[in-house]
MIMAR-781732 format. One record per residue: x, y, z of N, C-alpha, C in turn; residue number from 1; residue in one letter. Coordinates in steps of 0.001 Angstrom, whole numbers, plus 500000, padded with zeros to 6 digits. Layout:
N
<n.east: X; n.north: Y; n.up: Z; ca.east: X; ca.north: Y; ca.up: Z; c.east: X; c.north: Y; c.up: Z; pos: NUM; code: A>
...
END
This chain:
118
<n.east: 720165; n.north: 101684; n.up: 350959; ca.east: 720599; ca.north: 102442; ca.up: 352128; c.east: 721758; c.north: 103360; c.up: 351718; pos: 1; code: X>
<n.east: 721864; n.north: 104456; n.up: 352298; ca.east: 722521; ca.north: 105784; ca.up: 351888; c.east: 724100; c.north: 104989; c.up: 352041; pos: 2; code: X>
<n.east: 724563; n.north: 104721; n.up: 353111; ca.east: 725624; ca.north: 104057; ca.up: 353642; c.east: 726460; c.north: 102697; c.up: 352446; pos: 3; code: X>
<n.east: 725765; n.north: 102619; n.up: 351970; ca.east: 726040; ca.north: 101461; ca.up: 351190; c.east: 726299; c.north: 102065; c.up: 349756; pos: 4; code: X>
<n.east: 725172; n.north: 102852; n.up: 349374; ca.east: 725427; ca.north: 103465; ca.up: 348043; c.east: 727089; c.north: 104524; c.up: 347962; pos: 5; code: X>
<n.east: 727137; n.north: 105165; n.up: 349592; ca.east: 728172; ca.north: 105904; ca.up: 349007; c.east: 729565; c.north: 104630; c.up: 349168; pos: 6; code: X>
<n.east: 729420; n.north: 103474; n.up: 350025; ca.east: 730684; ca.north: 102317; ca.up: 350140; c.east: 730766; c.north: 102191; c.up: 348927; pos: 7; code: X>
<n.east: 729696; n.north: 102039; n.up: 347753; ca.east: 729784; ca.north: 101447; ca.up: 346693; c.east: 730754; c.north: 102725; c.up: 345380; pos: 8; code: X>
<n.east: 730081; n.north: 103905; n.up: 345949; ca.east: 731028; ca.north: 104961; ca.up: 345364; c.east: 732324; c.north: 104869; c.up: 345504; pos: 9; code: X>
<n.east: 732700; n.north: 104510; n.up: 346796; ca.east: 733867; ca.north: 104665; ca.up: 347698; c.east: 734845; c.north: 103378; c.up: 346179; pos: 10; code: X>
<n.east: 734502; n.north: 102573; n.up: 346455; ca.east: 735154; ca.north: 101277; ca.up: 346090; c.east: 734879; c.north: 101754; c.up: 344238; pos: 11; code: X>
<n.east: 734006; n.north: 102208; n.up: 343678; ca.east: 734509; ca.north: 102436; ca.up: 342256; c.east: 735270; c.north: 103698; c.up: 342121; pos: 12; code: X>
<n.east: 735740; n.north: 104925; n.up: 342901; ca.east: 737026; ca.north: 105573; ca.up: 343163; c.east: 738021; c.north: 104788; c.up: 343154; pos: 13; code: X>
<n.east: 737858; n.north: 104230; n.up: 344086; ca.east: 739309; ca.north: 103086; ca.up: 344282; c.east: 739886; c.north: 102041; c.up: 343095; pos: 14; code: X>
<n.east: 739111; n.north: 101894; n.up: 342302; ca.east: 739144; ca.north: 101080; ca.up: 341039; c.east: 739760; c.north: 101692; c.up: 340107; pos: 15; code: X>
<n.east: 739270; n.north: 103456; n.up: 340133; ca.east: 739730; ca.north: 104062; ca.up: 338926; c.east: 740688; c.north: 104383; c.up: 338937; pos: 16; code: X>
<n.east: 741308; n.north: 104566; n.up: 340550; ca.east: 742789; ca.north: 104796; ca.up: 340585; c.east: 742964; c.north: 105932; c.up: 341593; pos: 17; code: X>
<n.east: 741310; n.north: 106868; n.up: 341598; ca.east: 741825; ca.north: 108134; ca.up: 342481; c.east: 740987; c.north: 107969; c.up: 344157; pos: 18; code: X>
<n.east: 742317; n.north: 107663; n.up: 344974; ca.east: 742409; ca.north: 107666; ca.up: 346616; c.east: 741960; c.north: 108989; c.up: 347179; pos: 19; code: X>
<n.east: 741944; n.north: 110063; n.up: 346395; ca.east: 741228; ca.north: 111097; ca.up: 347439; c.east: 739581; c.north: 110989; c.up: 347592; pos: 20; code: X>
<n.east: 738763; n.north: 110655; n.up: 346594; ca.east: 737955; ca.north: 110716; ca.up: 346227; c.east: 736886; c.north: 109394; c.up: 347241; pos: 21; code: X>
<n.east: 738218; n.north: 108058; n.up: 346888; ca.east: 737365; ca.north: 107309; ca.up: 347493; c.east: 737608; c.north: 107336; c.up: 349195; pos: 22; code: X>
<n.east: 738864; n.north: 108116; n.up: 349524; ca.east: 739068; ca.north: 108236; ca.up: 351089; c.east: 737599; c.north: 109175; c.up: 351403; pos: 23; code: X>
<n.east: 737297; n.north: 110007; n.up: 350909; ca.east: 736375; ca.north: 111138; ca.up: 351166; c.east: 734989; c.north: 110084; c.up: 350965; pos: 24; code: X>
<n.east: 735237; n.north: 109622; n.up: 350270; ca.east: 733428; ca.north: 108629; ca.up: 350557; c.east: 733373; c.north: 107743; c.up: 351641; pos: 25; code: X>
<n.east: 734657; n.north: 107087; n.up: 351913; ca.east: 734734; ca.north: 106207; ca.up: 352986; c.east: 733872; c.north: 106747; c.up: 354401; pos: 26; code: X>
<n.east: 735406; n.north: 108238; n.up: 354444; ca.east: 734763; ca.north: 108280; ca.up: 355801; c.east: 733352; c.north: 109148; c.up: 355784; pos: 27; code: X>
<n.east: 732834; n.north: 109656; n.up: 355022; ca.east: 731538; ca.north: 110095; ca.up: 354608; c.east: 730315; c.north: 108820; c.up: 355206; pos: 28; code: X>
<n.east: 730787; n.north: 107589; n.up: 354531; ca.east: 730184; ca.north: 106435; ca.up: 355110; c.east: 730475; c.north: 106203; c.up: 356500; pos: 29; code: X>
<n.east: 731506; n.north: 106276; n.up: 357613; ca.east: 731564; ca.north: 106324; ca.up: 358639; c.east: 730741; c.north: 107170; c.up: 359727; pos: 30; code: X>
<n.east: 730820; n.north: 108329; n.up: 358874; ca.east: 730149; ca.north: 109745; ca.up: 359696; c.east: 728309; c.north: 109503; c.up: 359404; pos: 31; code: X>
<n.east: 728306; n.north: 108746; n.up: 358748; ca.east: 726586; ca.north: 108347; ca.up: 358252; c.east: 726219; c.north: 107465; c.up: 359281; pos: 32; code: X>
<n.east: 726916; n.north: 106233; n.up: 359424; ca.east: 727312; ca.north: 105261; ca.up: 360890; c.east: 727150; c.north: 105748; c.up: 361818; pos: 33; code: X>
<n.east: 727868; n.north: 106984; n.up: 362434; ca.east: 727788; ca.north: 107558; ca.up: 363242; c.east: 726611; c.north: 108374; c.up: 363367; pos: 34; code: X>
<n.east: 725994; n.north: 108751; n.up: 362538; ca.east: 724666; ca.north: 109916; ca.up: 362795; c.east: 723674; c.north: 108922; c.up: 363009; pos: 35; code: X>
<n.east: 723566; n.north: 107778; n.up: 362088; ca.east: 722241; ca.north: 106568; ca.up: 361866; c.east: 722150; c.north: 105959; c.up: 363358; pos: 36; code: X>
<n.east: 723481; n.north: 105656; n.up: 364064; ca.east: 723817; ca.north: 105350; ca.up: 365596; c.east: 722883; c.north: 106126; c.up: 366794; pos: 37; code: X>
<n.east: 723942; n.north: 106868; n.up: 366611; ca.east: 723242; ca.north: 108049; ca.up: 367552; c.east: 721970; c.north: 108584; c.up: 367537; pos: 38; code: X>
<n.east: 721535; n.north: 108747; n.up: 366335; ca.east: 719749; ca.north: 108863; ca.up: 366285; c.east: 718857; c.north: 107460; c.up: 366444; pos: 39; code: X>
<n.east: 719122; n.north: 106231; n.up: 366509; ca.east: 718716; ca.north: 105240; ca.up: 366749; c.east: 718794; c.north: 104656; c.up: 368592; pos: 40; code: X>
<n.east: 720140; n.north: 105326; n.up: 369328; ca.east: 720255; ca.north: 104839; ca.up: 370518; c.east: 719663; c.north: 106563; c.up: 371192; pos: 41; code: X>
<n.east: 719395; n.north: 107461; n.up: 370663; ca.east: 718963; ca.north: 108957; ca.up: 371326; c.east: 720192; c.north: 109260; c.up: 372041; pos: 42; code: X>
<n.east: 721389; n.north: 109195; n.up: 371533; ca.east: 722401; ca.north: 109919; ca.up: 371718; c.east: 722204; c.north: 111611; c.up: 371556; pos: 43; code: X>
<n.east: 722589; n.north: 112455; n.up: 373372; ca.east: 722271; ca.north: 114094; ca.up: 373137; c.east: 723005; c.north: 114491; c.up: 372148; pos: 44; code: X>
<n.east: 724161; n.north: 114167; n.up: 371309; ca.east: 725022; ca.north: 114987; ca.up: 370472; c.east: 723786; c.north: 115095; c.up: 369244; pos: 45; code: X>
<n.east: 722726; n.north: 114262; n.up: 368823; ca.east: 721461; ca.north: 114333; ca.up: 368031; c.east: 720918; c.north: 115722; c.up: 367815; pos: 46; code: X>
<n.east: 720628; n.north: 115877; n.up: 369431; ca.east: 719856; ca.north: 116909; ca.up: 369346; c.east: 720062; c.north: 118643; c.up: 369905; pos: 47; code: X>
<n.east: 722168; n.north: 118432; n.up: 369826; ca.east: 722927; ca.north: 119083; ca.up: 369635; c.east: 723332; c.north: 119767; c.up: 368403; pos: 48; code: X>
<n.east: 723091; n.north: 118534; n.up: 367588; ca.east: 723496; ca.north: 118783; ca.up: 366356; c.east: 722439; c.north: 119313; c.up: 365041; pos: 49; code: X>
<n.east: 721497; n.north: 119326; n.up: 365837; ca.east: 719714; ca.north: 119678; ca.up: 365371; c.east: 720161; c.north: 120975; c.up: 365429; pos: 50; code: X>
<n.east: 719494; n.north: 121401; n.up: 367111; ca.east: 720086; ca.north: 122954; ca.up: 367151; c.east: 720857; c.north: 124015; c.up: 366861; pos: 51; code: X>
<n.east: 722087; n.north: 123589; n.up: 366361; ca.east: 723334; ca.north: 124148; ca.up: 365796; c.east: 723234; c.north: 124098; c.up: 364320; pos: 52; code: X>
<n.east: 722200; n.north: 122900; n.up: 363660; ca.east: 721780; ca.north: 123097; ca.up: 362291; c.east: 722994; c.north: 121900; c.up: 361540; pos: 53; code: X>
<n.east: 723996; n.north: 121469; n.up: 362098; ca.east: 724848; ca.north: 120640; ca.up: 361666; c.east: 725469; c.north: 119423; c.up: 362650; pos: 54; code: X>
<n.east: 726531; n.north: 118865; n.up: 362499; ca.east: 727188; ca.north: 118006; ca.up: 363062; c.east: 728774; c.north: 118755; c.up: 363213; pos: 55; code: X>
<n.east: 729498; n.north: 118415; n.up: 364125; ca.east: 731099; ca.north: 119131; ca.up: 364165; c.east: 731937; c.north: 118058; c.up: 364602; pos: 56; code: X>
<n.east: 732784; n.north: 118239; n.up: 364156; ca.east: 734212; ca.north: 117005; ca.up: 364732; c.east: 734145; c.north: 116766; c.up: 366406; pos: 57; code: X>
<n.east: 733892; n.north: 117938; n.up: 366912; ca.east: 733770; ca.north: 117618; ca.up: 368287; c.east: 732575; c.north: 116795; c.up: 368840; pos: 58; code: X>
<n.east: 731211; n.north: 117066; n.up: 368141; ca.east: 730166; ca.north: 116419; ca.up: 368666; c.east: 730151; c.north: 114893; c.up: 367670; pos: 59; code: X>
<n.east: 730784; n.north: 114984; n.up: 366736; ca.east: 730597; ca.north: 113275; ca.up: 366007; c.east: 731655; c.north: 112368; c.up: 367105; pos: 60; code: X>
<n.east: 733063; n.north: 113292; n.up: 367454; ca.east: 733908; ca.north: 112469; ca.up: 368362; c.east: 733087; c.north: 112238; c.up: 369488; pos: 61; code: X>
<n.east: 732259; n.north: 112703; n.up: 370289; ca.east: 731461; ca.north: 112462; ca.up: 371324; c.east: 730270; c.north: 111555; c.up: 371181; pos: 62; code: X>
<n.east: 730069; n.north: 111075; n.up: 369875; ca.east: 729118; ca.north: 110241; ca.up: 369841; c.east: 729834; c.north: 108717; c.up: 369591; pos: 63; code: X>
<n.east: 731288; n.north: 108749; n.up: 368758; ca.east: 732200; ca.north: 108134; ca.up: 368847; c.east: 732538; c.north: 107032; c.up: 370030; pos: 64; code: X>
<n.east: 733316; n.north: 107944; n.up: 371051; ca.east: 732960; ca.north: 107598; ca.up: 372373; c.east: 731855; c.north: 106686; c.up: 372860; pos: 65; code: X>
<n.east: 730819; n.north: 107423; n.up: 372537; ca.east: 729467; ca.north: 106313; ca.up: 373395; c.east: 729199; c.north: 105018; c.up: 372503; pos: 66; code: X>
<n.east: 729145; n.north: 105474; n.up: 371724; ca.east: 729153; ca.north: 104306; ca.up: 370233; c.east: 729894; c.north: 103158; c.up: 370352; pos: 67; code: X>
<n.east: 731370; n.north: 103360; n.up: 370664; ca.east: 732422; ca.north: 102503; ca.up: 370950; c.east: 732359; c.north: 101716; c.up: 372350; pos: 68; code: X>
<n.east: 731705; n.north: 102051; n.up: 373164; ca.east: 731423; ca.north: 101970; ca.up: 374768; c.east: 730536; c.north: 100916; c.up: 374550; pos: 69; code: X>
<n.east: 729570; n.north: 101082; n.up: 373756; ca.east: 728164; ca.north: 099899; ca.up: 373608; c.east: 728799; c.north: 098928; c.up: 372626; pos: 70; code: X>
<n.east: 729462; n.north: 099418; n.up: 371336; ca.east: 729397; ca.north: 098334; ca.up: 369997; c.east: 730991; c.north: 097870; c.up: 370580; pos: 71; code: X>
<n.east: 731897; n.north: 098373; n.up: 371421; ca.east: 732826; ca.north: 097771; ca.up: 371220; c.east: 734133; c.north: 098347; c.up: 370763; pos: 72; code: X>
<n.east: 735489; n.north: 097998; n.up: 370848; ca.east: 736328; ca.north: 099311; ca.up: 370457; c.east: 736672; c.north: 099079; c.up: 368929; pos: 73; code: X>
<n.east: 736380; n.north: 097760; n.up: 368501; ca.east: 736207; ca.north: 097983; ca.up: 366763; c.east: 735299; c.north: 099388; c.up: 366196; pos: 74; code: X>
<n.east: 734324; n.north: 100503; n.up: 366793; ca.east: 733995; ca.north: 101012; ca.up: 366480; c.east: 734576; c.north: 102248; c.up: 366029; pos: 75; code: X>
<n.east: 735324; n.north: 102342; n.up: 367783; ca.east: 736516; ca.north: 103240; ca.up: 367690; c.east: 737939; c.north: 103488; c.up: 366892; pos: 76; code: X>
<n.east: 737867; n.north: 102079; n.up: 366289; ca.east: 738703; ca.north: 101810; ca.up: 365270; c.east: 738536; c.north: 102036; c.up: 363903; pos: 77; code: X>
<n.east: 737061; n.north: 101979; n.up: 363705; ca.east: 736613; ca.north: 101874; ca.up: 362741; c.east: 736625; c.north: 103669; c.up: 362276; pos: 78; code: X>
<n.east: 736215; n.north: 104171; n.up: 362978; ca.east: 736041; ca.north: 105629; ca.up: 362744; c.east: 737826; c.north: 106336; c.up: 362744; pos: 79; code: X>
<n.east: 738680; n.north: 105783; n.up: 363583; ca.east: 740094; ca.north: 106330; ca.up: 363645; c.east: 740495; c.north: 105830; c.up: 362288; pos: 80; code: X>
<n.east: 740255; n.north: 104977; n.up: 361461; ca.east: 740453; ca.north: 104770; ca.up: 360521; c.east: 739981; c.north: 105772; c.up: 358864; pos: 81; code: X>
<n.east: 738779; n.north: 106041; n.up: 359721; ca.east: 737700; ca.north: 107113; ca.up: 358249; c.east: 738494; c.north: 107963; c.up: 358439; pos: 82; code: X>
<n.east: 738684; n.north: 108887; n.up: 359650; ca.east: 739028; ca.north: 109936; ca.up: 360226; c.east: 740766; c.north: 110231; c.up: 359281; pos: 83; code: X>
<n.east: 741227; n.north: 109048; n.up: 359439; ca.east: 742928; ca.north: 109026; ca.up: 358650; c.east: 742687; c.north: 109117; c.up: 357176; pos: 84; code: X>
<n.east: 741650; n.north: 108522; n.up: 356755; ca.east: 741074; ca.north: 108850; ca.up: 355246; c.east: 740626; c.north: 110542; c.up: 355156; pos: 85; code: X>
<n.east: 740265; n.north: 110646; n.up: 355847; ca.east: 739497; ca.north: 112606; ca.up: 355191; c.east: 740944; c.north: 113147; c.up: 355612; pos: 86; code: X>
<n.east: 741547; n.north: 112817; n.up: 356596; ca.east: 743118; ca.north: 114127; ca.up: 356577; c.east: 743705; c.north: 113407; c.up: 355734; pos: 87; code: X>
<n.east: 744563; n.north: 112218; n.up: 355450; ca.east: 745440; ca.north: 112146; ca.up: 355051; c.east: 745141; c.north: 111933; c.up: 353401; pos: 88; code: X>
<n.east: 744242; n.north: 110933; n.up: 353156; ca.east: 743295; ca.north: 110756; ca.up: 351951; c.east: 743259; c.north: 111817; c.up: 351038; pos: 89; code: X>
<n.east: 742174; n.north: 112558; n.up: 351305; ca.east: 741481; ca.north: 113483; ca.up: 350781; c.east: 742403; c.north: 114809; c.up: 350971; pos: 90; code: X>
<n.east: 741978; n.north: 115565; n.up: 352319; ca.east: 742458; ca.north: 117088; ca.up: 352862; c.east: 744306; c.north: 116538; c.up: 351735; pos: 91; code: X>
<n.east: 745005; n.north: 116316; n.up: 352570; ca.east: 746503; ca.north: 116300; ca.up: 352207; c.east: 746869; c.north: 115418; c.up: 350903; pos: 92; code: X>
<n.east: 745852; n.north: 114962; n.up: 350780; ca.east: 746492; ca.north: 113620; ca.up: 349178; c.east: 747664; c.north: 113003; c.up: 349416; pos: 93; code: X>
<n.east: 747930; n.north: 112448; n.up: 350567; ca.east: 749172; ca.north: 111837; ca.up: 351019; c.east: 748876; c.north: 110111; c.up: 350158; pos: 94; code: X>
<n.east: 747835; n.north: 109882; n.up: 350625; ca.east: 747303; ca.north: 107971; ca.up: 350704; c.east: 747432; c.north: 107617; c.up: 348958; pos: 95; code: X>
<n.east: 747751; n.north: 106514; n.up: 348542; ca.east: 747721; ca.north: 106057; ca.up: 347535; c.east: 746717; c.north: 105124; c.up: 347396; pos: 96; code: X>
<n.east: 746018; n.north: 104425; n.up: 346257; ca.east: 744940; ca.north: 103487; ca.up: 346780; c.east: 745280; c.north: 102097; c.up: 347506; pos: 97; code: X>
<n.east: 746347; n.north: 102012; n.up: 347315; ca.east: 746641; ca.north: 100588; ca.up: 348350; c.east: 746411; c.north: 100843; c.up: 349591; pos: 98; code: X>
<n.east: 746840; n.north: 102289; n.up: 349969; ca.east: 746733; ca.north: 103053; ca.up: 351319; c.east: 745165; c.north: 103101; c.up: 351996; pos: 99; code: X>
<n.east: 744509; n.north: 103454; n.up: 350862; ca.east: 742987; ca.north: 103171; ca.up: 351337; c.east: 742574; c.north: 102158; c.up: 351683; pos: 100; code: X>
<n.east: 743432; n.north: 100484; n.up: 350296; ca.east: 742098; ca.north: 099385; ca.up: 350470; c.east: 742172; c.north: 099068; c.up: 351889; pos: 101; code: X>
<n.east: 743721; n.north: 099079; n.up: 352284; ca.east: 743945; ca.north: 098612; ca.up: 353389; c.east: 742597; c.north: 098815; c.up: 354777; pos: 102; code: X>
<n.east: 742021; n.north: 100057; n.up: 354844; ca.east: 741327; ca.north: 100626; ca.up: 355482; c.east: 740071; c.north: 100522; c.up: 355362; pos: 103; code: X>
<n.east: 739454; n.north: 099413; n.up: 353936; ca.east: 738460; ca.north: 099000; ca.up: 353823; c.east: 737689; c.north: 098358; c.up: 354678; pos: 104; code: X>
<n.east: 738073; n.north: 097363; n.up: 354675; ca.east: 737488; ca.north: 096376; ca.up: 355917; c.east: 737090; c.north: 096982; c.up: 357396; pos: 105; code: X>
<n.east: 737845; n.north: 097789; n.up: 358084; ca.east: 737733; ca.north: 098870; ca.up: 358952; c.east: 736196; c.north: 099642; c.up: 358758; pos: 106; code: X>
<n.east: 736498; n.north: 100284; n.up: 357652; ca.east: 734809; ca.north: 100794; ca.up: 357517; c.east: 733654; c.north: 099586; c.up: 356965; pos: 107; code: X>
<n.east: 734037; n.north: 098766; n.up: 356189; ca.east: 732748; ca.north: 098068; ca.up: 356095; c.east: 732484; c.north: 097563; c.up: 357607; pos: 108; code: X>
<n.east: 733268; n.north: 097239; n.up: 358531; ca.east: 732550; ca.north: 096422; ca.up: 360344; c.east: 731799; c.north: 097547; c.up: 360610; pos: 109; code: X>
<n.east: 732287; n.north: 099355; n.up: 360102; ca.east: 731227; ca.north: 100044; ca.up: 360604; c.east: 729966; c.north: 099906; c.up: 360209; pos: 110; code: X>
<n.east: 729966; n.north: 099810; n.up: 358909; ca.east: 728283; ca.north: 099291; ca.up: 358306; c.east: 727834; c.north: 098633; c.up: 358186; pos: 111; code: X>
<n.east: 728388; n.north: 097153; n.up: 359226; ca.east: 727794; ca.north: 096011; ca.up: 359692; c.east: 727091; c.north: 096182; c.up: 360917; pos: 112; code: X>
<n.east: 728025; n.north: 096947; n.up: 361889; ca.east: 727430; ca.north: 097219; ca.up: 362901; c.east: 726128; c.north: 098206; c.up: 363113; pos: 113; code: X>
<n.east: 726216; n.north: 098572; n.up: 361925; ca.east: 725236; ca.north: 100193; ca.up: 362200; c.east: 723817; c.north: 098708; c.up: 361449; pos: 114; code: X>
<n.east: 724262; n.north: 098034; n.up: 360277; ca.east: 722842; ca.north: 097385; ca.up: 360262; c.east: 722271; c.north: 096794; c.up: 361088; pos: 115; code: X>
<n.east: 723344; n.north: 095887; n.up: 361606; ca.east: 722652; ca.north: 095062; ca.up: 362732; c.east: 721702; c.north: 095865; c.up: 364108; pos: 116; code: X>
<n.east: 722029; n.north: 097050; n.up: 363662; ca.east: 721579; ca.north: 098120; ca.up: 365132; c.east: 720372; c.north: 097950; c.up: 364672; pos: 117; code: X>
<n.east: 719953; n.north: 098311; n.up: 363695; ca.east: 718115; ca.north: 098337; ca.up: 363167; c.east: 717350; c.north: 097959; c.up: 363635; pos: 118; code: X>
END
């Protein structure tokens, strides 16, 4: 599963030492959560995001929302967490890798929850 291969990327970044790299796979794996979600429950941001040819911060936060409403606010957590990985992580290179592992666990409940959805 796509989701898993890039966690597994995510976590040998984190090994080698470089936090931007594996913040940027993390939440990459979150935003996969989020699309695999929403096309599984026929969430409209789907077929929003068809038409427009992509996905946008505004329509993944809106699927966010509904996502979190059904699975629970660990979801919402889970994604406020990826979300602090691509700005602060990656975009700004603020995070160090301790800064990431911390945030591990956070995204793996997302790709527990997204299996169990199947």
């Amino acid at each position: 599963m796509l989701i898993r291969d890039l966690f597994g990327e995510a976590l040998s970044y984190m090994e080698r030492g470089d936090a931007a790299q594996s913040s940027e796979k993390l939440y990459k794996v979150a935003e996969e959560c989020v699309k695999i979600l929403s096309e599984r429950l026929g969430l409209g941001e789907v077929k929003i995001a068809e038409e427009r040819g992509r996905w946008t911060v505004t329509l993944l936060e809106k699927a966010v929302g509904k996502l979190a409403d059904k699975f629970g606010v660990e979801f919402g957590i889970g994604w406020d967490a990826a979300n602090h990985l691509h700005i602060w992580g990656f975009h700004e290179t603020k995070l160090d890798v301790e800064d990431v592992k911390r945030r591990v666990p956070l995204i793996e409940r997302l790709i527990e929850l997204t299996e169990k959805a199947q």
